[in-house]
py3Dmol code that shows the C-alpha trace and the ligand (Angstrom):
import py3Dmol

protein = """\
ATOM      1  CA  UNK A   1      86.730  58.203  80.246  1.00  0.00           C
ATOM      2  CA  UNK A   2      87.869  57.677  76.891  1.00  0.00           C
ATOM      3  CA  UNK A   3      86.201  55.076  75.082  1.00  0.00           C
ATOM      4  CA  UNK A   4      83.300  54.519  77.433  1.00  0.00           C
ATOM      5  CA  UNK A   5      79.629  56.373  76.807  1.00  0.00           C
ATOM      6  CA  UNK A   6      81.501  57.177  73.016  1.00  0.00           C
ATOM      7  CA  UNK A   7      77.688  57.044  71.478  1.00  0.00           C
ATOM      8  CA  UNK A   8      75.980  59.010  74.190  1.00  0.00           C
ATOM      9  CA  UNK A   9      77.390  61.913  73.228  1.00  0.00           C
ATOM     10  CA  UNK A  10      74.780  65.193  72.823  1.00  0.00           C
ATOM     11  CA  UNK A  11      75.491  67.874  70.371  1.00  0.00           C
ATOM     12  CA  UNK A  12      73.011  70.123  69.134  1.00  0.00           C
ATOM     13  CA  UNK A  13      73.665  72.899  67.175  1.00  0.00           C
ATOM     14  CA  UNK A  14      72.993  77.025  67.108  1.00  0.00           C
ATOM     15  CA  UNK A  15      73.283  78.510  63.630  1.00  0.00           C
ATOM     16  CA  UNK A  16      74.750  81.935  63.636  1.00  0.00           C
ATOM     17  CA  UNK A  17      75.862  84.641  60.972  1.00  0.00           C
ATOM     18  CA  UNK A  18      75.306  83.629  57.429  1.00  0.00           C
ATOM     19  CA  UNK A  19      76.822  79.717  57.682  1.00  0.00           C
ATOM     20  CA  UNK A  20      78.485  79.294  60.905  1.00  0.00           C
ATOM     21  CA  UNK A  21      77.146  76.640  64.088  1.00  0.00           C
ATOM     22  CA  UNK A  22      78.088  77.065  67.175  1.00  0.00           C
ATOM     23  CA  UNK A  23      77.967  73.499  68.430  1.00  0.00           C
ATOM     24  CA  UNK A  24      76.382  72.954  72.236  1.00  0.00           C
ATOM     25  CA  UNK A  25      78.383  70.084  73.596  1.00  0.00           C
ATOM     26  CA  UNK A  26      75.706  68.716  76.164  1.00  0.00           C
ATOM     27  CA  UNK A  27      76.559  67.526  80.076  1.00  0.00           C
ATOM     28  CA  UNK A  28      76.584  63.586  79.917  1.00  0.00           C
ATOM     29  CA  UNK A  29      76.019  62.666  83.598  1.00  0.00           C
ATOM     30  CA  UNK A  30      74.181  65.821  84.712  1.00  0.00           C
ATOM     31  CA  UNK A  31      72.876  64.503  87.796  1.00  0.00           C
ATOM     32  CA  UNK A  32      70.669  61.726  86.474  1.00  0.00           C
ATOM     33  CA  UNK A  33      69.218  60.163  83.335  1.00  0.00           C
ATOM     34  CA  UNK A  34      69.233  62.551  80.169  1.00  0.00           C
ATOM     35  CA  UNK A  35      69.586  65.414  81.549  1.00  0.00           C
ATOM     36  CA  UNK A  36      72.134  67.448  79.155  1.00  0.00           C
ATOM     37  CA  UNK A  37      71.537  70.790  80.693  1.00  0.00           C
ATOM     38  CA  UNK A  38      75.030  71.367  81.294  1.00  0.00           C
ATOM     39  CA  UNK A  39      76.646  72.357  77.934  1.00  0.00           C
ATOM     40  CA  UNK A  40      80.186  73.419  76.783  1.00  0.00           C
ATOM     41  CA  UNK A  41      79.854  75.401  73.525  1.00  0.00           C
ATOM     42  CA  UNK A  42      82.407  75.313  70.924  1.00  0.00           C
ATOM     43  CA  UNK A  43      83.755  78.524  69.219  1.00  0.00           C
ATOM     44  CA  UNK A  44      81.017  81.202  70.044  1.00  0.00           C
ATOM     45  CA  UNK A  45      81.002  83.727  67.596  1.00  0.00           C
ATOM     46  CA  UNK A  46      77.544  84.977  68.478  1.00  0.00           C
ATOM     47  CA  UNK A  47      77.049  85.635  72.028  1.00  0.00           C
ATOM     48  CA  UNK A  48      73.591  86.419  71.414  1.00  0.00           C
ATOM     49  CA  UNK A  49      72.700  83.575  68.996  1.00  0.00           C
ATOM     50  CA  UNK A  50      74.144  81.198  72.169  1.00  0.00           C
ATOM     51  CA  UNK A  51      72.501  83.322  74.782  1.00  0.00           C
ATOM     52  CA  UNK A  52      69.083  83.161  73.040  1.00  0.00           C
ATOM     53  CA  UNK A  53      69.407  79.261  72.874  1.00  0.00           C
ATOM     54  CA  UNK A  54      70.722  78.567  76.619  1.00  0.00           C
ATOM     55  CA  UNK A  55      67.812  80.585  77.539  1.00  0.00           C
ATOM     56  CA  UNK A  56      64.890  78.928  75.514  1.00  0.00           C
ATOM     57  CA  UNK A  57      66.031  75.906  76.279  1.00  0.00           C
ATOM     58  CA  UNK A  58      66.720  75.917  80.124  1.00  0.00           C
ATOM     59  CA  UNK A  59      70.753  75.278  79.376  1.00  0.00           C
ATOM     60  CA  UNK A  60      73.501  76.019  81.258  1.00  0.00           C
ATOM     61  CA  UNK A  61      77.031  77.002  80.495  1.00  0.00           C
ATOM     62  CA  UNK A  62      79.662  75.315  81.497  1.00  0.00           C
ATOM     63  CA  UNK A  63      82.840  75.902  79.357  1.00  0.00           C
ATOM     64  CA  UNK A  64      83.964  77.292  76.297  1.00  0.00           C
ATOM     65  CA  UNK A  65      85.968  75.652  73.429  1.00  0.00           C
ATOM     66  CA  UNK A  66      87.797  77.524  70.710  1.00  0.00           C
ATOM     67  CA  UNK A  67      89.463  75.929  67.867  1.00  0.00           C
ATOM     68  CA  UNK A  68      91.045  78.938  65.911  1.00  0.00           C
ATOM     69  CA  UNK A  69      91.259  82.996  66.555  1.00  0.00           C
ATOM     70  CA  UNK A  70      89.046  84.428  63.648  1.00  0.00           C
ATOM     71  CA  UNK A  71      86.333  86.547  65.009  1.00  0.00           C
ATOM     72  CA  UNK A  72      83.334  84.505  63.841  1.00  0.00           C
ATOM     73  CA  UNK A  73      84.343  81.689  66.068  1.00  0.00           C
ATOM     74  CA  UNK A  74      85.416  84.285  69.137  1.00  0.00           C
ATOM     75  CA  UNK A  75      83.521  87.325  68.722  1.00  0.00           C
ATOM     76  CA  UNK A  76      80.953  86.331  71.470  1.00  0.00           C
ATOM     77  CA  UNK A  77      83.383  85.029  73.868  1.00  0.00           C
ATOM     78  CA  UNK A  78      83.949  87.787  76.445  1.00  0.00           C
ATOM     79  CA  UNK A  79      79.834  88.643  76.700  1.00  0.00           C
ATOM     80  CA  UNK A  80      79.905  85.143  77.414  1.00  0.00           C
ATOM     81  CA  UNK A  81      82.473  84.996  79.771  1.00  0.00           C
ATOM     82  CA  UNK A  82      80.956  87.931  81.677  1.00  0.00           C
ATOM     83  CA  UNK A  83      77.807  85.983  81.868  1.00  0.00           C
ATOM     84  CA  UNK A  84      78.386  82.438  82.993  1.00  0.00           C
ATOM     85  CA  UNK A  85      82.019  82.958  84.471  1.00  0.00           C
ATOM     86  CA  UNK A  86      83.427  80.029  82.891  1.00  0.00           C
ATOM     87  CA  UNK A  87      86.584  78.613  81.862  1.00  0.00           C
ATOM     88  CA  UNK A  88      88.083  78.973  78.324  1.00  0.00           C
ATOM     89  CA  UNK A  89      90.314  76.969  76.493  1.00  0.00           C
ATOM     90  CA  UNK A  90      92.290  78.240  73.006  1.00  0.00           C
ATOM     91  CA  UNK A  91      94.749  77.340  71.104  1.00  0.00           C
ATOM     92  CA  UNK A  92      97.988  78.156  72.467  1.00  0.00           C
ATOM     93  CA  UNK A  93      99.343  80.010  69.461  1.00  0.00           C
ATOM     94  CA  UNK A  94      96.844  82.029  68.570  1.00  0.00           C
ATOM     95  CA  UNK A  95      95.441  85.649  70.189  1.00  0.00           C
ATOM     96  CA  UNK A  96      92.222  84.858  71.793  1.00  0.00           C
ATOM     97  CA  UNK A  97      89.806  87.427  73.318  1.00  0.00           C
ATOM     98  CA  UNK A  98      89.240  86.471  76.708  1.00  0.00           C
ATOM     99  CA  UNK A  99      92.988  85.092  78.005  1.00  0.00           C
ATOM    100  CA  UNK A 100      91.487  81.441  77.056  1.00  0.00           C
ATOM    101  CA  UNK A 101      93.587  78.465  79.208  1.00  0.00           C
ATOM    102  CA  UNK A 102      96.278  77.636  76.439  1.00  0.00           C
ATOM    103  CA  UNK A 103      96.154  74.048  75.061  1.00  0.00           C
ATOM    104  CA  UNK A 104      98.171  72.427  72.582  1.00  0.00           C
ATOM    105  CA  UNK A 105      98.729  68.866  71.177  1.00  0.00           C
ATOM    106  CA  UNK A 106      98.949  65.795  73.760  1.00  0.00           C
ATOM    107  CA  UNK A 107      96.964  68.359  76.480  1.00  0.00           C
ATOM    108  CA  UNK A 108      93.807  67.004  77.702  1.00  0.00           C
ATOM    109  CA  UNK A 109      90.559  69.380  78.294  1.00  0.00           C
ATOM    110  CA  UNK A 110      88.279  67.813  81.368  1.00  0.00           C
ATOM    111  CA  UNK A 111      85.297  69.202  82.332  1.00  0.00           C
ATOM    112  CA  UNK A 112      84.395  66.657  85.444  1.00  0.00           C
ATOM    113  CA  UNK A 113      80.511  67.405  86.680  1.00  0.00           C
ATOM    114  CA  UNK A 114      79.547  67.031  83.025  1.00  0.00           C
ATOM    115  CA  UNK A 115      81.505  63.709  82.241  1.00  0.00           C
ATOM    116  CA  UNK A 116      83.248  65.315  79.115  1.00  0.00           C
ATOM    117  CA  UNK A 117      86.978  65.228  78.222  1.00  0.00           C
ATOM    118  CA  UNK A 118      88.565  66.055  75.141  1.00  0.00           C
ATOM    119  CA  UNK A 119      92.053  65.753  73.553  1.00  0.00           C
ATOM    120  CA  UNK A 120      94.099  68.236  71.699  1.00  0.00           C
ATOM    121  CA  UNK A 121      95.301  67.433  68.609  1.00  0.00           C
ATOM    122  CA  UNK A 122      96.943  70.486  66.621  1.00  0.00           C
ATOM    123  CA  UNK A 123      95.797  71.018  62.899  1.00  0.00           C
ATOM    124  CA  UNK A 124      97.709  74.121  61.426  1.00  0.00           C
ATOM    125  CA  UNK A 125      96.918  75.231  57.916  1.00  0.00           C
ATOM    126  CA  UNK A 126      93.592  77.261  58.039  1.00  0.00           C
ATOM    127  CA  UNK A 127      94.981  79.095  60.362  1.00  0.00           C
ATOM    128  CA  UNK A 128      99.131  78.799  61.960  1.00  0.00           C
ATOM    129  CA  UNK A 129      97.808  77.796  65.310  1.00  0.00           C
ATOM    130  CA  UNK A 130      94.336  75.850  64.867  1.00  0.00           C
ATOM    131  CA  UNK A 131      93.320  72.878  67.208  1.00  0.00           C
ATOM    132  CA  UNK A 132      90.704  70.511  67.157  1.00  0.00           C
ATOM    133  CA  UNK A 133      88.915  68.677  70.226  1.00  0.00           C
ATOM    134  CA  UNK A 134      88.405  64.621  69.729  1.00  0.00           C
ATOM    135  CA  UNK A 135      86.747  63.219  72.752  1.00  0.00           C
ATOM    136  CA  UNK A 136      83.870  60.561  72.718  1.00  0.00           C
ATOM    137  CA  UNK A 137      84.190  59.519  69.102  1.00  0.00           C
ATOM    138  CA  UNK A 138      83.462  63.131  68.153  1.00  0.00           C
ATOM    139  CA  UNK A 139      86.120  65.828  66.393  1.00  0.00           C
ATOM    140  CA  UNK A 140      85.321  69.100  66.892  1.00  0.00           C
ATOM    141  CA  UNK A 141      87.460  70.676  63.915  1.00  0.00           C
ATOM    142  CA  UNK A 142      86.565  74.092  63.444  1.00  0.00           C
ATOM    143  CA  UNK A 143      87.626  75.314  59.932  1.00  0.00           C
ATOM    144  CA  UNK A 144      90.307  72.495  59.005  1.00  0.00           C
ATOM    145  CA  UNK A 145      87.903  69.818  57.718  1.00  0.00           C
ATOM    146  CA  UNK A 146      84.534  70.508  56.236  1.00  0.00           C
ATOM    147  CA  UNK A 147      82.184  67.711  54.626  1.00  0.00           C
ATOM    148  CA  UNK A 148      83.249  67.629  51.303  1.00  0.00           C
ATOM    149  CA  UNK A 149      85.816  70.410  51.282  1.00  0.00           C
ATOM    150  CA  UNK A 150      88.793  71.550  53.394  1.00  0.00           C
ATOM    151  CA  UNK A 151      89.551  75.293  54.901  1.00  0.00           C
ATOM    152  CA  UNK A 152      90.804  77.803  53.415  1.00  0.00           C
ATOM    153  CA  UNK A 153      94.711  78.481  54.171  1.00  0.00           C
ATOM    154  CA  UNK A 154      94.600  81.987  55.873  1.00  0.00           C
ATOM    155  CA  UNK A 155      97.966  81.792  57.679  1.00  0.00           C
ATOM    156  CA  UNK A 156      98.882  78.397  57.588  1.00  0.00           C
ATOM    157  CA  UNK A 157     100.548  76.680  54.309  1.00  0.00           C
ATOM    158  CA  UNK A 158      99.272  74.122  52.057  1.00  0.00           C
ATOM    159  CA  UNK A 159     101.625  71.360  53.334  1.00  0.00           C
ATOM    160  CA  UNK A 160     100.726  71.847  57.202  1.00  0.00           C
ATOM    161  CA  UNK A 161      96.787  71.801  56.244  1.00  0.00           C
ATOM    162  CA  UNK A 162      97.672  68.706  54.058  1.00  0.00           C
ATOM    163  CA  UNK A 163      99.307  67.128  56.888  1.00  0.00           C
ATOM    164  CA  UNK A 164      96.239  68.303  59.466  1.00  0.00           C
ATOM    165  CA  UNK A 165      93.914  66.454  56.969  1.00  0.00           C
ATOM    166  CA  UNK A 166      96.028  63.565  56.426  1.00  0.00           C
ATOM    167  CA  UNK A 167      95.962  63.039  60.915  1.00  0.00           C
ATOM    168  CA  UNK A 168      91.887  63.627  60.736  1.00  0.00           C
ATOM    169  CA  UNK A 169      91.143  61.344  58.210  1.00  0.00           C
ATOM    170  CA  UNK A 170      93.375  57.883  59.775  1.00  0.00           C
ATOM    171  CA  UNK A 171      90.489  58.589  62.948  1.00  0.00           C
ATOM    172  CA  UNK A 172      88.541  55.899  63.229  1.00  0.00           C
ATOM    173  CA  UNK A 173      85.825  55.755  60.141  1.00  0.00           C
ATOM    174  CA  UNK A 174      82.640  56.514  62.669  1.00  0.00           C
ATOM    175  CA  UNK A 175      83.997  59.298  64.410  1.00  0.00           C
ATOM    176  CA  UNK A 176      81.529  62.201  63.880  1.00  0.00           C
ATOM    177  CA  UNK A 177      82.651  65.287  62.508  1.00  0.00           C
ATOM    178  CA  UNK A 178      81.278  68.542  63.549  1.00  0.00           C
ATOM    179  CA  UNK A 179      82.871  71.045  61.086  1.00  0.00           C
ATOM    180  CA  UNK A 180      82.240  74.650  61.753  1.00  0.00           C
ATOM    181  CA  UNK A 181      80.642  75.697  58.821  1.00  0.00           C
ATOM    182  CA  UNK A 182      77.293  74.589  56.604  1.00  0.00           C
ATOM    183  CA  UNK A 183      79.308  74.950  53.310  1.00  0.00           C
ATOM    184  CA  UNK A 184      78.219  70.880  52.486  1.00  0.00           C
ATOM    185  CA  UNK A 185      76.783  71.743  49.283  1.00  0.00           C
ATOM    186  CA  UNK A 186      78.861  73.821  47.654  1.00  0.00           C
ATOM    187  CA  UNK A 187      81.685  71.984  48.706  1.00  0.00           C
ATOM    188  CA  UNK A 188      80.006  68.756  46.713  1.00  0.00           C
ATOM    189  CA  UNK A 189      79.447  70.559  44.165  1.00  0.00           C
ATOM    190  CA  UNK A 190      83.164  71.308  43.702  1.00  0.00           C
ATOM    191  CA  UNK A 191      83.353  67.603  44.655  1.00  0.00           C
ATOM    192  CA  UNK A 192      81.466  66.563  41.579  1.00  0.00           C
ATOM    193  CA  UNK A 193      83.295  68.446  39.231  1.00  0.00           C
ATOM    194  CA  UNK A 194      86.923  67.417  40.563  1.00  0.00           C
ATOM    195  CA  UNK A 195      85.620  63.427  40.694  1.00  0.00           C
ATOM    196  CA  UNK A 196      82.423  63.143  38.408  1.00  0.00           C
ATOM    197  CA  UNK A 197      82.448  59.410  38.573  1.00  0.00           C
ATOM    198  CA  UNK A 198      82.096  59.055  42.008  1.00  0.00           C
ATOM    199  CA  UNK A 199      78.527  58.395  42.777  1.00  0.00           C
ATOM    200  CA  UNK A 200      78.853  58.149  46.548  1.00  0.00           C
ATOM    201  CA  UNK A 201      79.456  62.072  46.059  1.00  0.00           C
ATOM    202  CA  UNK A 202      76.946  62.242  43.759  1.00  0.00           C
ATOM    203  CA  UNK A 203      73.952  61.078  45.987  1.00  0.00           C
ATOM    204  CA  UNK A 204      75.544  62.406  49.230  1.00  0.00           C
ATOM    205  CA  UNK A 205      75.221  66.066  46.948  1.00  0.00           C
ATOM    206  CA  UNK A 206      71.777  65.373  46.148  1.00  0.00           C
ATOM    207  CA  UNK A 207      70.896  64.195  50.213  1.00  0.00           C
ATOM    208  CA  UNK A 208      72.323  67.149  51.537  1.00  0.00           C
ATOM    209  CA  UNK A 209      70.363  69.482  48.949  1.00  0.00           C
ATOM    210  CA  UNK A 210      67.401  67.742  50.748  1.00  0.00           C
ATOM    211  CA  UNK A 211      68.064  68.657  53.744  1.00  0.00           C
ATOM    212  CA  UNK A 212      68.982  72.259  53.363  1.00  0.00           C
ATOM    213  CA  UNK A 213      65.756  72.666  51.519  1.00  0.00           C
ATOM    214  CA  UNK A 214      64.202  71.664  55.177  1.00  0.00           C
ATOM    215  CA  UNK A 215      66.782  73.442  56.819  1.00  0.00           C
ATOM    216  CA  UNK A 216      68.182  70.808  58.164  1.00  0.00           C
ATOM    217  CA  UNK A 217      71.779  70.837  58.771  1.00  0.00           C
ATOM    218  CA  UNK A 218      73.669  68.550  56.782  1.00  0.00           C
ATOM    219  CA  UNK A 219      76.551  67.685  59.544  1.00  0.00           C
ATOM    220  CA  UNK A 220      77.897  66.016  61.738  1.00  0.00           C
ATOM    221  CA  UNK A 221      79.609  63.886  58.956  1.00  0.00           C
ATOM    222  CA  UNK A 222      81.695  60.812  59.602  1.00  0.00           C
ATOM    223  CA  UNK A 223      85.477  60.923  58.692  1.00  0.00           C
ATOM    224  CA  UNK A 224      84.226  57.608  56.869  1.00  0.00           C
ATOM    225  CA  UNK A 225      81.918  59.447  54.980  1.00  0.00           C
ATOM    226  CA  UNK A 226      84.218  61.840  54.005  1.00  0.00           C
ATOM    227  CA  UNK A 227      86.947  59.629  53.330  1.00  0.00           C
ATOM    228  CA  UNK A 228      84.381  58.645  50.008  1.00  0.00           C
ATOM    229  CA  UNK A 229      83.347  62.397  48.813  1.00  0.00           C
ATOM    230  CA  UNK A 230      85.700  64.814  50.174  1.00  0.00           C
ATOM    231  CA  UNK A 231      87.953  65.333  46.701  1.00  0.00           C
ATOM    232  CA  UNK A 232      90.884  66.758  49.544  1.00  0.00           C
ATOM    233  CA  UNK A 233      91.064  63.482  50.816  1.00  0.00           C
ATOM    234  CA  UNK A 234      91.363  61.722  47.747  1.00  0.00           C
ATOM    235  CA  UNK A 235      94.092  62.837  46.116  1.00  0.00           C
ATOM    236  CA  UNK A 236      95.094  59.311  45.467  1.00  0.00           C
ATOM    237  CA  UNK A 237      92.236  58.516  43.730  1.00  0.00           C
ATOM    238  CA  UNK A 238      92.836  58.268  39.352  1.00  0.00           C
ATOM    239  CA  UNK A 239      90.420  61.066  38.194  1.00  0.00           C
ATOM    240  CA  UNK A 240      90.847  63.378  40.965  1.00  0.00           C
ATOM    241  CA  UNK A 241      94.688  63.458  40.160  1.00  0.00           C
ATOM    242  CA  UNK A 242      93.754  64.074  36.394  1.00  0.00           C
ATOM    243  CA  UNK A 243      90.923  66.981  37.437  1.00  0.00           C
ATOM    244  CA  UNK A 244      94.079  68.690  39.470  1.00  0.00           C
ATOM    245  CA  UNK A 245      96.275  67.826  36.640  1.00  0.00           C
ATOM    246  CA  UNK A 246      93.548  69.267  33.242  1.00  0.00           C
ATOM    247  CA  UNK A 247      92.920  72.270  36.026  1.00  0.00           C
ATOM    248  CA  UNK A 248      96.628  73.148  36.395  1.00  0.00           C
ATOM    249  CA  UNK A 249      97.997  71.840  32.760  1.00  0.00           C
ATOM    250  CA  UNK A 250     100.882  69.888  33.720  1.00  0.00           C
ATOM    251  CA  UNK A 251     101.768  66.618  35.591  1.00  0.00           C
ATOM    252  CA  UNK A 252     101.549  66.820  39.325  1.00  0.00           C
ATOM    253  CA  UNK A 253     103.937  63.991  41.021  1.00  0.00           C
ATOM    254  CA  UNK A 254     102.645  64.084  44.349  1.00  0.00           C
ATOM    255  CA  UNK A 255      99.929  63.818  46.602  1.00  0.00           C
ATOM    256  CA  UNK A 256     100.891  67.230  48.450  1.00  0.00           C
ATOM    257  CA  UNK A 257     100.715  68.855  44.939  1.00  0.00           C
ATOM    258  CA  UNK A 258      97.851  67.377  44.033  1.00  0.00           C
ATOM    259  CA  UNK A 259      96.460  68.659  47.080  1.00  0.00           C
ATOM    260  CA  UNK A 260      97.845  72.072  46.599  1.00  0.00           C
ATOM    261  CA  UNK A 261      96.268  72.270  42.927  1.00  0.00           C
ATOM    262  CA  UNK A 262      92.639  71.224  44.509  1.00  0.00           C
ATOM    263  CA  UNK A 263      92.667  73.818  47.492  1.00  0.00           C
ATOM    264  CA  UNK A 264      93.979  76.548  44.561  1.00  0.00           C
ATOM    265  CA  UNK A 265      91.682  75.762  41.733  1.00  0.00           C
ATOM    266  CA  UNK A 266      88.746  75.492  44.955  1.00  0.00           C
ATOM    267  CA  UNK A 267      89.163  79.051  45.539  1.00  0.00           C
ATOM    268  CA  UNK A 268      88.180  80.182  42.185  1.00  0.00           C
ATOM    269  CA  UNK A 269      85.279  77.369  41.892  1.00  0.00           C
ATOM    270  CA  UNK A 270      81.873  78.515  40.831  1.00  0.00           C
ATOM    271  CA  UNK A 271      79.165  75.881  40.800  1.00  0.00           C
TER     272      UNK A 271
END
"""
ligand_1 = """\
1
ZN
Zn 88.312 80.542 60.230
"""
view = py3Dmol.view(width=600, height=400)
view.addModel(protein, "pdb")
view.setStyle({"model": 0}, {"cartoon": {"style": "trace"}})
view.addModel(ligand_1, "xyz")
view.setStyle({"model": 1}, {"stick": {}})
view.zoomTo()
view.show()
């Protein structure tokens, strides 16, 4: 499965809460051409928000991914459940309403009549236990990556997130990134400051500010994409080390430090 139909794949998204999408994975051989109107939706925080959406647009569910426990990604899970009756899958470290099938690295999530399969690849650091689904040239990452930025650590450490970020970004440059949050601007903005001379950011910052102005959403990004603005991902590059280092006042001899001074001076940042 892997490998074939990679740029078929149908994602759509529904925005919920203030920032969040809940990404609609659609069917790919749904008994004939384009029909996608079997979807598996990844971390439902909104039950109603997906609901609403399935509904208007004549979709039905199929399966449910979840990528880490916090309650904007699960909250709408059990409604859900009760609903559709379908199957779950969590990350197998982490409390999950719903007793989600547990899935960890190397594991393998198939969903057959819709043509989808996804790998597990773990990605602690936002939170201890977080996963992320790759399948189809498209990473479903939850709150580890973001375009332009990186989560927050909330239970994990800075070395395990730097490590998670470090196994996402060696993914093959088109790989599409559907991050679980619209926090693209802000996060270039942050960009801009930490590397000013990078003018790949700069115009990326200035496209995505477009598009929110329209309402558009700014993702999926590209791990190649990011691998040009995201500062957290560049923490070999000359002037992002001396940002981290002005920001902090001393030296920093490593890239994991570097790291650590960027995620750190991040939380703080106000554009
Ligand atoms: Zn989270």
């Amino acid at each position: 499965m892997r490998g074939s139909l990679v740029n078929s794949l149908h994602v759509t998204p529904v925005p919920a809460f203030a920032d969040n999408y809940i990404w609609l994975i659609h069917g790919l051989n749904d008994q004939g051409l384009n029909n996608h109107s079997r979807v598996v939706v990844v971390d439902p925080g909104d039950a109603q928000a997906v609901k609403q959406t399935l509904i208007q647009r004549r979709l039905t569910l199929a399966g449910i991914l979840i990528t880490h426990y916090h309650a904007d990604h699960t909250g709408g899970v059990i409604e859900l459940v009760e609903q559709w009756n379908v199957p779950v899958y969590g990350p197998a470290n982490e409390l999950i309403p719903g007793s989600p099938i547990k899935v960890s690295e190397g594991m393998e999530v198939r969903f057959e009549q819709l043509g989808l399969s996804f790998d597990i690849i773990d990605v602690p650091g936002h939170t201890e236990g977080h996963i992320a689904y790759l399948g189809h040239n498209a990473l479903f990452c939850g709150d580890t990556l973001f375009s332009g930025g990186c989560g927050r650590l909330l239970g994990g450490t800075a070395p395990q997130l730097w490590q998670s970020l470090n196994r996402l970004s060696a993914l093959p440059g088109e790989t599409r990134v559907y991050c679980a949050h619209e926090y693209t601007v802000g996060n270039l903005m942050f960009a801009c400051v930490a590397e000013p001379d990078n003018s790949a950011a700069v115009a990326y910052l200035e496209n995505c500010q477009r598009l929110r102005a329209e309402d558009r959403p700014t993702l999926p990004s590209t791990i190649g994409n990011e691998l040009n603005i995201n500062p957290f991902l560049r923490v070999k590059n000359g002037t992002v080390k001396r940002s981290a280092e002005q920001h902090v006042g001393h030296a920093l001899d490593s890239d994991l430090e570097i790291f650590t001074a960027l995620r750190e001076w991040k939380n703080h940042f106000r554009s």
